[in-house]
C-alpha positions in Angstrom: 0.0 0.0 0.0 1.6 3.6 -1.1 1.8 6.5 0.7 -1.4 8.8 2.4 -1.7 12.1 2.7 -3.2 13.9 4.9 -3.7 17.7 5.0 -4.7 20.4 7.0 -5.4 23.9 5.1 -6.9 26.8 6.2 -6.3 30.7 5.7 -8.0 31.5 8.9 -5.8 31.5 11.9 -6.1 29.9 15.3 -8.8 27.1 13.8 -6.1 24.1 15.3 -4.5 22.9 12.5 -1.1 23.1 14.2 -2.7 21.0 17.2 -4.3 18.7 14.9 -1.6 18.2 13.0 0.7 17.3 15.7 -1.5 15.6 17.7 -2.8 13.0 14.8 1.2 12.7 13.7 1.7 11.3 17.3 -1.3 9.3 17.3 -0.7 7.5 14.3 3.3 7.1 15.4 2.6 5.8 18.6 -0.7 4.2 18.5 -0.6 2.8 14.7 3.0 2.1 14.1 3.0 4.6 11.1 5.4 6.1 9.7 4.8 10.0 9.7 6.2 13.2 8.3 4.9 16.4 9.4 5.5 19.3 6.6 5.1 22.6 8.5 4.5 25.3 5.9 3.9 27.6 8.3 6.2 30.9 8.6 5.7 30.8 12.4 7.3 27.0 12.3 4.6 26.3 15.5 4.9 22.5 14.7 8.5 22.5 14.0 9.0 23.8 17.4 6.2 21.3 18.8 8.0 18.1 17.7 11.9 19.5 18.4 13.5 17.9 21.9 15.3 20.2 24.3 18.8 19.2 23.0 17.5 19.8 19.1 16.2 23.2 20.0 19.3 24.3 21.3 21.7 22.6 18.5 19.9 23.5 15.2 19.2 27.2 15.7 21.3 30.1 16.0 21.8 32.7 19.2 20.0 35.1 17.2 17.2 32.7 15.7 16.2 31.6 19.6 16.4 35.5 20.2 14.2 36.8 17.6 12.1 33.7 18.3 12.0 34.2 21.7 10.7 37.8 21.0 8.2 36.9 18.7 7.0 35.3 21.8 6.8 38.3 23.5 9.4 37.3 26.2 11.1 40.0 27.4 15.0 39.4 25.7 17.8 41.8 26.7 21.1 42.5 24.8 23.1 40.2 26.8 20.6 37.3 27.1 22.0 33.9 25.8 21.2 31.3 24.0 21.4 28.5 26.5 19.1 30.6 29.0 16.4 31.6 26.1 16.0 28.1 25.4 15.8 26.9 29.2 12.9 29.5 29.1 11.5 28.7 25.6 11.4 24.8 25.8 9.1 25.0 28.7 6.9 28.1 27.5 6.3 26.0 24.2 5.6 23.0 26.3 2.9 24.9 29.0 1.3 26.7 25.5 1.4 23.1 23.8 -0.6 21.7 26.8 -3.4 24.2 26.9 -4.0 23.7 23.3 -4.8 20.0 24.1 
């Protein structure tokens, strides 16, 4: 049996298709025994961030991309904040965010 795809479009914002997307990934991973690849499309990279561990977060972006990201956030970043302690604060802001969208 090929490939399914499975998509989730819309042009309104804040309908879930992050949260869905994520969440039925995981579900057919875990529960199923699927193989799954999430595409995130989005410019905001929401599920990107969703499915990255701590040590991923930290390695694959740079001191200013966990800045600017961490500002986009609205998290109050100072000139002399580094990376290591905007992603100690970032990891668990995305998780708390990622468990109220549940």
């Amino acid at each position: 049996m090929g490939a399914k795809i499975i998509a989730f479009l819309n042009f309104k914002g804040g309908v879930g298709k992050t949260a869905n997307t994520v969440n039925i990934g995981a579900c057919l991973a875990l529960h199923h025994k699927k193989k799954v690849l999430v595409v995130d499309l989005d410019p905001q990279c929401n599920s990107t961030y969703w499915l990255l561990r701590y040590s991923e977060f930290e390695e694959k972006f740079s001191e200013t991309q966990v800045r600017d990201f961490a500002k986009i956030l609205g998290m109050k970043v100072s000139k002399t904040s580094k990376k290591t302690s905007l992603v100690s604060k970032l990891v668990p802001y995305l998780q708390r965010h990622y468990e109220n969208t549940r």
